[in-house]
C-alpha positions, -999 to 999 in steps of 0.1 A, spaced: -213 -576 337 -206 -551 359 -188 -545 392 -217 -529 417 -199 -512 446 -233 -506 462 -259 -529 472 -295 -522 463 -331 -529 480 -360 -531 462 -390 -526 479 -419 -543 467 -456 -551 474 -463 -592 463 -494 -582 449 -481 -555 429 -467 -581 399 -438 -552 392 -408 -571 409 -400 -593 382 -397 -564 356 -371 -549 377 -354 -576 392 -346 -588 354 -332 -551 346 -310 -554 375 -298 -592 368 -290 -583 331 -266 -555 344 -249 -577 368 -261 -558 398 -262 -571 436 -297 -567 447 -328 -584 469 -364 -579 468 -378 -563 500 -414 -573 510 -435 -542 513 -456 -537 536 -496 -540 525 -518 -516 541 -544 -537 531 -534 -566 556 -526 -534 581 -557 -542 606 -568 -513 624 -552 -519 660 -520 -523 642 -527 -487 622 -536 -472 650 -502 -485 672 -479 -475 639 -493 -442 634 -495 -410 649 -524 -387 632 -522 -353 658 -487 -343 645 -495 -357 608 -526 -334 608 -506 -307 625 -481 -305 596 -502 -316 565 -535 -300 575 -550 -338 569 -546 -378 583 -524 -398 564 -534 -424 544 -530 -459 556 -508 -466 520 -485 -438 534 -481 -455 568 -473 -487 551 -451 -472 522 -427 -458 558 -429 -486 572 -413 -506 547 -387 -478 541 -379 -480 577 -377 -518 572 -348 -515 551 -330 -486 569 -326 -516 597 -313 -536 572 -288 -511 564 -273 -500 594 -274 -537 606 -248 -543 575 -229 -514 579 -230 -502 539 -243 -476 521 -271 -489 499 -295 -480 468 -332 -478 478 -359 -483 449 -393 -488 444 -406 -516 422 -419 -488 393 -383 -473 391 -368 -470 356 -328 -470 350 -307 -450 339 -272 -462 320 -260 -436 344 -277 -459 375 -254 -486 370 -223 -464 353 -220 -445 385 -238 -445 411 -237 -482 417 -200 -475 414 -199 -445 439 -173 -450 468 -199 -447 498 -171 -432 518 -164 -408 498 -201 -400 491 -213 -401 529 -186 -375 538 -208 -352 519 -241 -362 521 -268 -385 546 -288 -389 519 -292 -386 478 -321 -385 459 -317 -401 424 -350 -394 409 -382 -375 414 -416 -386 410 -442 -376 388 -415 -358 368 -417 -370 327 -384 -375 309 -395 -353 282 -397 -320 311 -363 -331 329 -342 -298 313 -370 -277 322 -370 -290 357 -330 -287 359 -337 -247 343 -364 -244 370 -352 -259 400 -311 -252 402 -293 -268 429 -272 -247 454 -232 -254 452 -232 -282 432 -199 -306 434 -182 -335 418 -185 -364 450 -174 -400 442 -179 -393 402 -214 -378 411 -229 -343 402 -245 -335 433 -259 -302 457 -287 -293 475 -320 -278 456 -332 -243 466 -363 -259 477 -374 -294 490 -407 -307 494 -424 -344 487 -411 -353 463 -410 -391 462 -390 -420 469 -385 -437 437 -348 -443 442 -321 -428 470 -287 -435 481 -286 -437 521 -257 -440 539 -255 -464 570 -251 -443 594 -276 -419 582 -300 -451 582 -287 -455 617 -296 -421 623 -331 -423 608 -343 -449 626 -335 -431 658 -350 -402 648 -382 -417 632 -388 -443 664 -423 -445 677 -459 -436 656 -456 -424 619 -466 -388 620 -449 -378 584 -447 -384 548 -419 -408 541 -407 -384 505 -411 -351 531 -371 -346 530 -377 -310 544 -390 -335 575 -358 -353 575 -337 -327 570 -353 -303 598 -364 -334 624 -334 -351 618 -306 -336 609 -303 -354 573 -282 -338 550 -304 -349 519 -286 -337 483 -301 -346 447 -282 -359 418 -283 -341 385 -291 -356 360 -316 -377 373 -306 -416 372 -340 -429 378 -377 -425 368 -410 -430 382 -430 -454 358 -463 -435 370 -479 -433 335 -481 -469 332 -479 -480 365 -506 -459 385 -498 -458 424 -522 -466 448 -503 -438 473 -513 -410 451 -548 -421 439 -553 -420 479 -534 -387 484 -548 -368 456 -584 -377 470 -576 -362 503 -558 -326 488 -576 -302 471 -560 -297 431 -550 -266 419 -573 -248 389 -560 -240 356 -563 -207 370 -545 -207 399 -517 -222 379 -515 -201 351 -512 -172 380 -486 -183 393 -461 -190 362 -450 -151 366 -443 -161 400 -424 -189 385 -403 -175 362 -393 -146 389 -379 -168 412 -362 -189 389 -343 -155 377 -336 -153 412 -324 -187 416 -299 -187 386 -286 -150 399 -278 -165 435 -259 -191 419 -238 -164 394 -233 -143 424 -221 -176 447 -197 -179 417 -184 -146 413 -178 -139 451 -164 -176 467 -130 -183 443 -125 -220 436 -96 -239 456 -73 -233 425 -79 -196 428 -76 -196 466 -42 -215 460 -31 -194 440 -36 -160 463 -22 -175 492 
């Protein structure tokens, strides 16, 4: 049994039947967790849609309304961000379709929050819609920017951030604290847009690497995305296989920033060392 430094939330939709998959995962490692009702935008009625959401600045940034699935999904996230900073301790996020990592309960459960929030508001642990099988390629494509060692964690901030799920995150409490202030009154953005939080609100939002947890989307088909994809126009094999030159360019690009970040900012041994 193991020692968790960090508590976890697991937010869940009843209907769902996923929570006692995880909650066994989590009681056979020892860890400290509770089951977080989720809110069901299928009991949302429409006064209450209406009062919790905010469509003019949602269309503004996505170019479409929000689903009411993506309402609810925030609205249980912000549920558990009061949760948070009413305790005063960091805390793991997941989603009921998460999948574990050794590495989950190795060390990030065992991460010293105050160590961890002096670097970082929030950490993604996972990405959704991302296979195992195409996590190197992923790392090769998407590099993160001056990556460090924080609290026995590999972490930095990716060249680019978009929606990209909320399968599982660390989140300090006071950058819970902080997100509820900034996210008080209608809904009017995606709760996985961390460009949102970052820009909106000031969150410092990192990534772990390697990932510690997984989106079980293959066999456990979300409801969110069915609804999203049916509202944003797919790409065409064409337009896709146009872009990889794109792709690989700016990976090159990506990998030679980082060499040159190396080359030109000496590491504290070397700066000892000179002065």
């Amino acid at each position: 049994m193991m020692e968790s430094k960090v508590p976890i939330h697991v937010i869940s939709l009843l209907r769902s039947g996923r929570r006692e998959a995880i909650a066994k995962v989590l009681t056979d490692h020892g860890a400290a967790f509770r089951i977080e009702e989720a809110v069901d935008a299928q009991a949302l009625t429409e006064v209450e849609l209406n009062a919790a959401y905010g469509d003019n600045a949602a269309r503004r940034r996505y170019g479409r309304s929000m689903t009411a699935a993506e309402v609810a999904c925030f609205m249980s996230h912000r549920s558990v961000w009061r949760t948070i900073a009413d305790t005063g301790r960091a805390a793991v996020i997941l989603e009921d379709d998460a999948i574990l990592e050794p590495a989950f309960f190795a060390s990030v459960l065992r991460a010293n929050e105050f160590e961890l929030s002096g670097s970082a508001d929030i950490v993604l642990l996972g990405r959704s819609k991302l296979r195992r099988a195409a996590s190197r390629w992923t790392y090769f494509n998407e590099p993160l920017r001056q990556v460090s060692s924080v609290a026995g964690l590999r972490i930095g901030v990716p060249f680019k951030q978009w929606t990209s799920g909320a399968v599982g995150y660390w989140i300090s409490a006071q950058a819970a604290r902080q997100a509820l202030a900034y996210t008080d009154g209608p809904i009017d953005a995606l709760l996985d847009d961390w460009p949102w939080h970052r820009d909106h609100g000031g969150a410092r939002v990192l990534e772990l690497r390697p990932y510690a947890v997984w989106e079980d989307f293959e066999r456990l088909p979300s409801s969110i995305e069915w609804e999203r994809k049916a509202r944003i126009r797919s790409r065409t094999w064409m337009h896709e296989a146009a872009l990889w030159p794109l792709r690989l360019v700016r990976t090159a690009a990506r990998w030679s920033a980082i060499a040159l970040h190396q080359i030109f900012s000496p590491n504290k041994a070397g700066r000892a060392r000179h002065e």
